[in-house]
PLY file of the C-alpha trace (Angstrom):
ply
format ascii 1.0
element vertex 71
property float x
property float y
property float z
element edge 70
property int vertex1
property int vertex2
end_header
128.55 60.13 75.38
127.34 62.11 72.40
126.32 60.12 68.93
129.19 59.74 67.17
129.36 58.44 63.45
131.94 55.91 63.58
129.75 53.33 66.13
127.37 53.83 68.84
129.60 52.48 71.67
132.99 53.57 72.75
135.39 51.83 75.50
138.25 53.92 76.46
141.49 52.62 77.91
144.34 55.17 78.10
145.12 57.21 74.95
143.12 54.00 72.91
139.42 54.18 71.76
137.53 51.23 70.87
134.29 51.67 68.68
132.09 48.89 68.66
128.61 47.65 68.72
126.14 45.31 70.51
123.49 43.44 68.67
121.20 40.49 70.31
119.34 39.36 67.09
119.67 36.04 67.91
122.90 35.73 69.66
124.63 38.75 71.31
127.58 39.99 69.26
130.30 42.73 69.52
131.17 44.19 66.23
134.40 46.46 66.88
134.28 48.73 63.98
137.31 50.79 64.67
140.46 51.56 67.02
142.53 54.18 66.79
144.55 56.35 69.39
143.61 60.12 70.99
146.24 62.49 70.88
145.33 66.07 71.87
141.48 66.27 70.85
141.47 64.09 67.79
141.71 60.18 66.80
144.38 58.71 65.04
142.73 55.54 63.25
144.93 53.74 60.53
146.08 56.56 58.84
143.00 59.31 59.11
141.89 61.87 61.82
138.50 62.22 63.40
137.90 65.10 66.08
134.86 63.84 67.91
131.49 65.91 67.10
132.58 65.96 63.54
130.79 64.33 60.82
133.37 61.75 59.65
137.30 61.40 59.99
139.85 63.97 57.82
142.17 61.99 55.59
145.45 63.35 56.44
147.16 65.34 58.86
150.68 67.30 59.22
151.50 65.92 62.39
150.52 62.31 61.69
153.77 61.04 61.94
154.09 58.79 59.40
156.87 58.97 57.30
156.28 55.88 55.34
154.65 58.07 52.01
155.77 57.54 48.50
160.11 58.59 48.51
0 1
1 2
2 3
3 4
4 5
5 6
6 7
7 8
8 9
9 10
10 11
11 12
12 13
13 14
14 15
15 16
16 17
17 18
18 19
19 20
20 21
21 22
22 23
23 24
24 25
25 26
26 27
27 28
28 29
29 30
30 31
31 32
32 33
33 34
34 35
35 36
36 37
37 38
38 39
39 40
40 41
41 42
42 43
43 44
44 45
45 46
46 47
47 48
48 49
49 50
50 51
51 52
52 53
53 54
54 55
55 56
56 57
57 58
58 59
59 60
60 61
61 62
62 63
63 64
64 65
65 66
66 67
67 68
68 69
69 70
């Protein structure tokens, strides 16, 4: 998996992404930082895109398909 700049971890079940990570000072805990959905070769999370290998996720996107916005 290459670094990523969300988390360094990332479980993958389906279309959904998971982000977390693992630190053992002094208990073990699992921080999930985000979780968002892959559709075509980006990540929906909340209401931004991130296209893994970029540096951080794009705030909108044309096809988001949200049409909750200001009416």
């Amino acid at each position: 998996m290459r670094p990523n700049p969300i988390a360094p971890w990332e479980l993958r079940v389906g279309q959904l992404r998971v982000y977390y990570e693992v630190s053992d000072n002094p208990l073990k805990v699992v921080t999930v930082r985000a979780i968002g959905t892959k559709v075509g070769n980006k990540v929906r999370i909340g209401d931004e895109w991130w296209e893994p290998g970029k540096p951080q996720p794009e705030k909108g996107h044309e096809d988001s398909g949200d049409d909750t916005g200001d009416r």
